[in-house]
N, C-alpha and C positions, 0 to 999 in steps of 0.2 A: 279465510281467504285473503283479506285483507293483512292481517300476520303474517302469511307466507308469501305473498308480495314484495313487502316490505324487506324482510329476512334477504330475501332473493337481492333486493336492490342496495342493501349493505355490502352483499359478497362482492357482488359488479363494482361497489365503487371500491372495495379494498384491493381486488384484483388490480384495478386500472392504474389508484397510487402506484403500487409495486413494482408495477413496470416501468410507471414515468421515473421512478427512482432509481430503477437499476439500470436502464435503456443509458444514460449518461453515462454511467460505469463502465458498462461493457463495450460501449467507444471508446473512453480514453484508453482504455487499456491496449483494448486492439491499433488506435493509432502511436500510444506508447512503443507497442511491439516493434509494428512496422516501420519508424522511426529509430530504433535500437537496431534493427535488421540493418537497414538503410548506409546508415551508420557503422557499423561494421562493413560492408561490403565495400565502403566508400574506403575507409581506414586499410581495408585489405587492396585493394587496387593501389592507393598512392604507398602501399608498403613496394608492392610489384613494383611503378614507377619508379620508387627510390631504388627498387635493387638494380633495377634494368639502368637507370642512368647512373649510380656506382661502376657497371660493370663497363660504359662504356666509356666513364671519363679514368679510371684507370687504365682503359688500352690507350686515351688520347692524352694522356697523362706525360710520358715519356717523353720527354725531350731528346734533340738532340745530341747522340753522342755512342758510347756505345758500352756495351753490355755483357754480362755472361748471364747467360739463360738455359731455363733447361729445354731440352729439344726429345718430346714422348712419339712412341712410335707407338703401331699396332700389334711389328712385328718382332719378333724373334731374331729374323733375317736382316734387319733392315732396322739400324739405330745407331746412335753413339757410339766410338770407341772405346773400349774400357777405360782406356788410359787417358780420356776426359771427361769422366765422373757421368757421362749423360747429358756433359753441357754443349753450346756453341756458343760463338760470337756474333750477338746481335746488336746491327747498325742503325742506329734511326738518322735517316735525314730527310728534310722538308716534308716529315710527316709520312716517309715511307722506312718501310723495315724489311731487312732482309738478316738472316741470320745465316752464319756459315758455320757448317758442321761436316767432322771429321770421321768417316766412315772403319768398319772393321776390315775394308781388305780393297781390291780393287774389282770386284764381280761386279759391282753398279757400276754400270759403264756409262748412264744417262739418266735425265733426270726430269720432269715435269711436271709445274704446280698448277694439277687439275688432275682431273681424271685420266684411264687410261685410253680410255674412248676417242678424249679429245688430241690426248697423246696422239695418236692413230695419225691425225686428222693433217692435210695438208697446209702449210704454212703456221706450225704451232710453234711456238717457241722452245726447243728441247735445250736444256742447260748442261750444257759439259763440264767437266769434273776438273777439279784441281789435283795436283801431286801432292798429301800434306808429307809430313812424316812426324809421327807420333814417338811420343816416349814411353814406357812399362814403369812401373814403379819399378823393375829391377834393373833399368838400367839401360837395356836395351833398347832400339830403336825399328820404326819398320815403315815403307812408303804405304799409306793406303789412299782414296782416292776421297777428295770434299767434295761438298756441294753451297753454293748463294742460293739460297732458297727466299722465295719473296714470303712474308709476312701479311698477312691479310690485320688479324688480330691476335692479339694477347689471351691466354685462358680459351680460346676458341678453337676445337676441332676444324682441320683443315683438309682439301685432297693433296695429295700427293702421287703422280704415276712413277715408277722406277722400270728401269731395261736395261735387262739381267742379258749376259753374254752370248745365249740362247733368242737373242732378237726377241720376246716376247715383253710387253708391258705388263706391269703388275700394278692393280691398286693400292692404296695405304689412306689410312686415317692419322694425322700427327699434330701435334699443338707446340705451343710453345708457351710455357711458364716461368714465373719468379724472376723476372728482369732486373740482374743488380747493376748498376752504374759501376764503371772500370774506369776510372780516374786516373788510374798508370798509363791506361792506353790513351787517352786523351793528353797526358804527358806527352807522351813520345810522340806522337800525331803531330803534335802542337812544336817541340822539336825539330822532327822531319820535317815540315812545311817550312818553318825558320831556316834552317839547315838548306832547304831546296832554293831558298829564294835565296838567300846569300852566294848561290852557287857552289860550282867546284874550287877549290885549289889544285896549285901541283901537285902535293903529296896527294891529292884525291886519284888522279888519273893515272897516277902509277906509270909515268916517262921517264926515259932516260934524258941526259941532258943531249941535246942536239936542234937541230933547224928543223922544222916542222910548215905545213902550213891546215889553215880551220877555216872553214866558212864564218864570213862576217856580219851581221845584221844592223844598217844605222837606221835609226829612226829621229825623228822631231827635224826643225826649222820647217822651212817653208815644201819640202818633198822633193823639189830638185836635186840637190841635192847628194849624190854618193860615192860609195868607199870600195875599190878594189876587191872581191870577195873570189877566193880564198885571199887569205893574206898572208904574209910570210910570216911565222913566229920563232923566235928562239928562247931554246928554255936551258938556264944553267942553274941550278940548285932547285932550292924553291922561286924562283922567279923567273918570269917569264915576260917580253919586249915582240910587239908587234909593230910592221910595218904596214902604216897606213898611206892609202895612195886615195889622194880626193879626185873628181872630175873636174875639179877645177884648179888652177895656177892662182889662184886670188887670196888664198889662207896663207897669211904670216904667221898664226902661232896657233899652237890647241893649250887647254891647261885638262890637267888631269890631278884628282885628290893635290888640289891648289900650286901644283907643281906647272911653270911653266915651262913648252917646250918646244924649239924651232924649228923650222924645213930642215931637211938632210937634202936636200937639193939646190940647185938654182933655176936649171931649165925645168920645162912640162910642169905636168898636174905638182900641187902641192904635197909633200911627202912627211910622213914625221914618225921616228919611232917610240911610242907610245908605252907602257908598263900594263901589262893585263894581268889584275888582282884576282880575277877569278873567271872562267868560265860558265855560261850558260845561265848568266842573269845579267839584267841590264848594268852598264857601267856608264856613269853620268861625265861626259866632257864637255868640253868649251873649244869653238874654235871659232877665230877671227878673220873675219873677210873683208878683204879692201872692194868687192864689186861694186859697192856701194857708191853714192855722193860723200859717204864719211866711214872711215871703217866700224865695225858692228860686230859684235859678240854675238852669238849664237848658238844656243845651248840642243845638244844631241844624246843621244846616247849607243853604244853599241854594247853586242851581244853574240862573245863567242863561243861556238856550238864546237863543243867537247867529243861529239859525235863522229866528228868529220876531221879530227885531228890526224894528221898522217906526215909520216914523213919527208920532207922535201926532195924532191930529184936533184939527182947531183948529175 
């Protein structure tokens, strides 16, 4: 009895090691796992993060300027002209983007970025069409109809409503991809703006030589200040002599591109014929007034509008 006791209380205590031995084990490993798991999940989310914030600092990437891009439709009916590869020209400015694209015919008569629902809807914004005309690789030419479509994002499905000549609106799904910087056109842009601000010459306005008169704009001194407006101009070749009439009798001289030059008058307002280098940007003069306690230089500018150029009554 006492034998089989004993025997009994050997097993009990080998049982109990066993466990306390292995009971450690079978934690770490389980806390291994879950730790491994953890860990993965964590590595799998900040991969998402990474892609999600890739995907947005490429749409926020773009600077300003402007682009050729491809422009995907959904439909068949409704995309690129052939004879621009599937591309448009996308603008980015202060972080807005609109891309313009050249249609197959003139059936899209209208245009709306949103649904067709919203389309519907009182006070939506519907975007009217431009006249482009396209070229074929063979040569030919043919007027079809654009559109300034606003850009939301880059790589991102967008709506698009279109109203077809049958007054019905249509849905579409459309993106815009592969944004390359157009450096030509930023040329020319950059050009054009130069070119604008310099103004017109004669040879721009395409006159014949004769007496004309153009509205006048002066600005700067003290705002009292002004000039006869239309004024009288004459143009012989490339150059062109305005006659300036002040509101006041107190100017003895004006200087223009360092050139000094006198009244054509004696009595009334102050008078002077003056050389206008260009049209429709500011032209910097000088004129001198005796209203003063001491005479006084006073710097102006005027600005004539090419617009309003006509001929003088005779």
């Amino acid at each position: 009895m006492k034998r089989r006791s004993f025997v009994l209380f050997l097993s009990a205590l080998t049982m109990s090691a066993a466990l306390i031995g292995t009971s450690p084990v079978l934690a770490e490993t389980k806390e291994t796992t879950e730790a491994a798991d953890s860990k993965n999940a964590d590595a799998k989310d900040a991969d998402t993060k990474d892609s999600d914030a890739k995907d947005t600092a490429d749409s926020a990437a773009l600077e300003d300027g402007v682009y050729t891009a491809e422009f995907d439709t959904d439909s068949s009916m409704f995309h690129v002209n052939e004879a621009n590869d599937k591309k448009g020209t996308l603008t980015v400015k202060d972080g807005k983007m609109t891309i313009h694209v050249s249609l197959v015919s003139k059936k899209i008569v209208n245009l709306f970025a949103g649904t067709a629902e919203d389309a519907a809807k009182d006070g939506a914004e519907i975007l009217d069409p431009t006249t482009d005309t396209v070229k074929y690789s063979d040569g030919t030419t043919e007027e079809v109809y654009g559109f300034d479509i606003p850009v939301p994002a880059i790589d991102e499905e967008f709506d698009v409503a279109i109203l077809g000549e049958k007054g019905k609106w249509y849905d579409h799904k459309v993106s815009v991809k592969d944004p390359v910087k157009d450096d030509s056109a930023e040329s020319s842009d950059a050009e054009d703006s130069k070119k604008e601000d310099a103004g017109k010459k004669i040879a721009d306005l395409g006159v014949e030589d004769g007496d004309y008169t153009a509205e006048v704009t002066l600005t700067g001194g003290s705002g009292r200040a002004t000039v006869d407006s239309p004024a009288a101009i004459t143009i012989k070749g490339d150059k062109a002599t305005a006659t300036i009439v002040w509101s006041s009798p107190n100017y003895d001289y004006m200087i223009v591109d360092d050139q000094k030059y006198e009244p054509v008058n004696k009595d009334g307002n102050s008078t002077f014929e003056i050389p206008v280098s260009a049209f429709d940007t500011e032209l910097a003069v000088t004129a001198d007034t005796t209203a003063m306690s001491t005479p006084h230089e006073i710097d102006y500018t005027l600005n004539f509008d090419s617009s309003t150029l006509k001929e003088a009554e005779k």
